[in-house]
N, C-alpha and C positions, 0 to 999 in steps of 0.2 A: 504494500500500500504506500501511494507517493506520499502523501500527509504524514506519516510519521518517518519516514525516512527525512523530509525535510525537517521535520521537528529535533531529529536528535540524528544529522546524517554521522555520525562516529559510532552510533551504538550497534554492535553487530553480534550480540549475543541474541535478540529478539528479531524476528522480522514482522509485520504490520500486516494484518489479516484483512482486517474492516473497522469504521469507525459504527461507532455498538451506539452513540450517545453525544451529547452535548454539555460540559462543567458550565461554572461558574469562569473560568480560565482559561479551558478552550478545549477540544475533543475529547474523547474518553474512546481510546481505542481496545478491540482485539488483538494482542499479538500472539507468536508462538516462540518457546524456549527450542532456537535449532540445536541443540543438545537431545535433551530428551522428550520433545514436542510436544509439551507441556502448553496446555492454552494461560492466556492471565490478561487482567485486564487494566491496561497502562491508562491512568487520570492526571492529564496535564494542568501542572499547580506553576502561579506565578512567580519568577524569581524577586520581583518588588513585594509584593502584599503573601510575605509566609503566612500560613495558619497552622493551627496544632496537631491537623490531621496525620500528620509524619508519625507522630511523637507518639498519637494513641493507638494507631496500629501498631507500629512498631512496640508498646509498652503491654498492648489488651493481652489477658489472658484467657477472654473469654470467646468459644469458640463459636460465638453466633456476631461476632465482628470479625470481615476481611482480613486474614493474613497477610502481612505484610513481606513480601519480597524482595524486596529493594527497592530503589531509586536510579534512576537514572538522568543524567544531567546534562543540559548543551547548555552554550550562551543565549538563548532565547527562554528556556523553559526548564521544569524538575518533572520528570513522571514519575509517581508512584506506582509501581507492580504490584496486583493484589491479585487475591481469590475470584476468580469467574463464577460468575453462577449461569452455569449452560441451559437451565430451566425457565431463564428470565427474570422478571420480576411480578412482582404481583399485580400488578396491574394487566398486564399481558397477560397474566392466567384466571385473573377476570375476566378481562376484553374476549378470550379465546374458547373457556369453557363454562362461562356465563357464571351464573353466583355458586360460594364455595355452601356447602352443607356446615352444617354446626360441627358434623364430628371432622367433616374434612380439615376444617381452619381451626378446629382447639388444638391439635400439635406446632401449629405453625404461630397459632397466639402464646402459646405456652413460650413457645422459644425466645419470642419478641418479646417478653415483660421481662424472662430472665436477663437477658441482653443487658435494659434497660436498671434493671435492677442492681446489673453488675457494672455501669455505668454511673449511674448516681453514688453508688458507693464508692465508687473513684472521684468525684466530684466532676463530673462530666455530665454535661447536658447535649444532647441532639443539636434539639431547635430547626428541627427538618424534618420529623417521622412524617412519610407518604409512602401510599401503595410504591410509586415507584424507585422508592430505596430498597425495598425489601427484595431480597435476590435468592432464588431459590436454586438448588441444587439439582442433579440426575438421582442422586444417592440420597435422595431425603433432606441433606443439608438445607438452614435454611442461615442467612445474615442479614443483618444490619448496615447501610452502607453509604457512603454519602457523611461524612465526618466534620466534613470545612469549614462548617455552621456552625460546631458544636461551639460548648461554652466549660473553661477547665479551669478549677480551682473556685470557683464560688457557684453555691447552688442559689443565688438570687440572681438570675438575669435582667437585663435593659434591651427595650428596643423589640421590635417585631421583624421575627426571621422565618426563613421559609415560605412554603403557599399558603396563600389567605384562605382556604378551604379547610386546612389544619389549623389556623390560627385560633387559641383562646379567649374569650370575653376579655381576661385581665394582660395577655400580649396587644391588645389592643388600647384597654383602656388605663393602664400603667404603663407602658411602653416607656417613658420618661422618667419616672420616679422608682423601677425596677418589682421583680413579684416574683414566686417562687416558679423554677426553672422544671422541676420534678415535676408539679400539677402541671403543668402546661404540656410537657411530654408526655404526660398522660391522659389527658386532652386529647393529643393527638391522635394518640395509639388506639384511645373511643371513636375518633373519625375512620381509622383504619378497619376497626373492628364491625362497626357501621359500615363503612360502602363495602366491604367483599361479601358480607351476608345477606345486605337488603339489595346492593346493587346502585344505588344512587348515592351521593353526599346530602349530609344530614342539613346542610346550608350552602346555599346556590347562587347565583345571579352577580352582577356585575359589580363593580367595588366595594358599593356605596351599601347597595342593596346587600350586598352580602354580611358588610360587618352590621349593617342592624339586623340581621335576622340572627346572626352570632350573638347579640348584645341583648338579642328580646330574650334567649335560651332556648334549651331544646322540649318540644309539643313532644310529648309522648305518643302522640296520634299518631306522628310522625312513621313511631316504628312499629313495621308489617307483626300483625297479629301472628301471622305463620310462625316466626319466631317462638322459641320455648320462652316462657317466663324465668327462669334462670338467666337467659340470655338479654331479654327486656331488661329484666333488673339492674343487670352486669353497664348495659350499653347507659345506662338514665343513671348510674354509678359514676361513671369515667366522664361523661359527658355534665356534671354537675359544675352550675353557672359559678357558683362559689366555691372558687381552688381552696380554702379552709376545711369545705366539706368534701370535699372532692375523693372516693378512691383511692388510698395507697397500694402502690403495686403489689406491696408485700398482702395486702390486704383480696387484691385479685385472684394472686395464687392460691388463697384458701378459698374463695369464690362456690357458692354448690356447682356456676358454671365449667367450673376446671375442674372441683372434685367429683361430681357428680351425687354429690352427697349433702344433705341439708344442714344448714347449721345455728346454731341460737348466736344471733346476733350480740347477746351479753356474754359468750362462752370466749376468754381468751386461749380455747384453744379447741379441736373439732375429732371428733371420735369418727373414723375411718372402719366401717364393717368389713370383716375381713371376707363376707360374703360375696365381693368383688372379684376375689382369688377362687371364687367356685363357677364365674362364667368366663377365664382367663388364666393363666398359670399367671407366678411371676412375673415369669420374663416375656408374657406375652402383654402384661400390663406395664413394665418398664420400657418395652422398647415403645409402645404407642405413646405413651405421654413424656419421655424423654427421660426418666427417674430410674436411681439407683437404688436396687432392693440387696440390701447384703444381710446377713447374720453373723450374731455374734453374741457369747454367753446367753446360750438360749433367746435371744434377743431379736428382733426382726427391726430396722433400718429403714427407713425411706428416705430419702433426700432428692432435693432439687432448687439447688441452690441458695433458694430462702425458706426449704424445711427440713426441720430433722425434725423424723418421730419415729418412735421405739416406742415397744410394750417387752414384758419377759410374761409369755404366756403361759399358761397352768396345764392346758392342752394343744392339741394339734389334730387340726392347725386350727391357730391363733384367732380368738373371736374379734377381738378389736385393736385398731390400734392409735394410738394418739399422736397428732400433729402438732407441735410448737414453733411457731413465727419466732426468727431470731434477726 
């Protein structure tokens, strides 16, 4: 491909396939490693206006953010070499196989809150969640991508980033005076969660019109009846006009929507029937929701990222087990 050869003409470990996309800086191509032809996908970043996106790939250890491959440098430009996702992105697997099912997209949402979850904890904000960051794999893999935006080392951010389709009540209406960085990504990730299962965005129309329909809040009418009520709940959660009240992620992952399982709102923590494990084995229920089942001193394990829960059962197999948010 001419465009990246003119972009970096010294670099001869990759050669340029197609350009896949458009940055903020300028192409985002397909290349191939001519060693062991290896696809990846090079994002030209400006040598004037750095951002931290380098630093968080190269630092993430979390495996639902792009891996980082190198860099590559000319006098005009820096490309970053990441992870490909040969499946597209979500948006394109809207657009192509029309809206996702509830059970289709709870592994793919699952994956996305951890992400994010493991981003806030790094003091890292987005400030970009959209269908078309999200990149999906042949092998299941699913990422987070599009970093350039993000916001590193304080969770209050300033300013309105990203598409106004994703944008929050208070990215809009503090934008000057700064508002918490975590609601607003969660925000977003309710707009995400919203258009791949109803199919439409939950607010529409031209600028003007769009941030007041943003700023009236979300009509519950809004969202299609077909929906489970676990799901209604989950989406009118994340989508709440007031980031104070607003959904914590950590608070998602115990969700009846994610666990499948009802919970008392006053309980700081949720009793998991192990009657689950009689329509799935273990490891037929780790590999679909992305979680690790180990044992140990009689003891059974779950985790995923923002749970551990263990019980030491009296029988077997195991009637209940309890989940703690940490």
């Amino acid at each position: 491909m001419e465009k990246f050869k003119l972009l970096f003409p010294d670099v001869v470990k990759y050669i340029g396939v197609k350009q896949i996309g458009d940055g903020r800086h300028g192409p985002i191509m397909l290349v191939r490693d001519i060693i062991n032809g290896s696809l990846y996908v090079v994002k030209v970043l400006s040598l004037e206006k750095p951002n931290d996106e380098i630093s968080i790939l190269e630092e993430a250890t979390c495996r639902y953010i792009p891996k980082l491959h190198g860099t590559i440098k000319s006098k005009y430009c820096i490309g970053v070499v990441m992870d490909y996702g040969d499946k597209g992105d979500l948006l394109e697997k809207v657009l192509n196989e029309g809206l996702l099912s509830e059970d289709k997209f709870r592994p793919i949402f699952i994956k996305l809150c951890s992400c994010l979850l493991y981003s806030h904890q790094e003091c890292i904000i987005h400030r970009d969640i959209k269908l078309e960051n999200i990149f999906l794999k042949s092998d299941g893999g699913v990422f987070l991508g599009d970093w350039d935006l993000a916001s590193c080392g304080d969770l209050e951010v300033k300013g309105r980033y990203g598409t106004l389709y994703y944008s929050s009540p208070e990215a809009i209406t503090h934008a000057k005076i700064g508002y918490d960085g975590m609601a607003a990504d969660v925000w977003a990730l309710g707009v995400v969660l919203f258009s791949a299962t109803i199919g439409t965005f939950p607010f529409f129309g031209k600028n003007k019109k769009m941030i007041s329909r943003i700023l009236q809040g979300l009509d519950s009418r809004k969202i299609s009846p077909r929906l489970s009520k676990e799901l209604r709940h989950l989406i009118m959660a994340m989508l709440e006009y007031d980031p104070t009240k607003r959904i914590k992620l950590s608070q998602i992952l115990r969700h009846p929507w994610i666990t499948g399982i009802s919970m008392s709102p006053r309980a700081s923590f949720l009793s998991l029937p192990f009657n689950i494990f009689r329509k799935m084995t273990i490891e037929e229920y780790s590999k679909k929701y992305d979680l690790k089942v180990t044992t140990s001193d009689n003891a059974y394990y779950v985790s995923h990222n923002c749970f551990l829960a263990n019980t030491k059962p009296k029988h077997k197999p195991p009637r209940s087990i309890s989940a703690v948010c940490f």
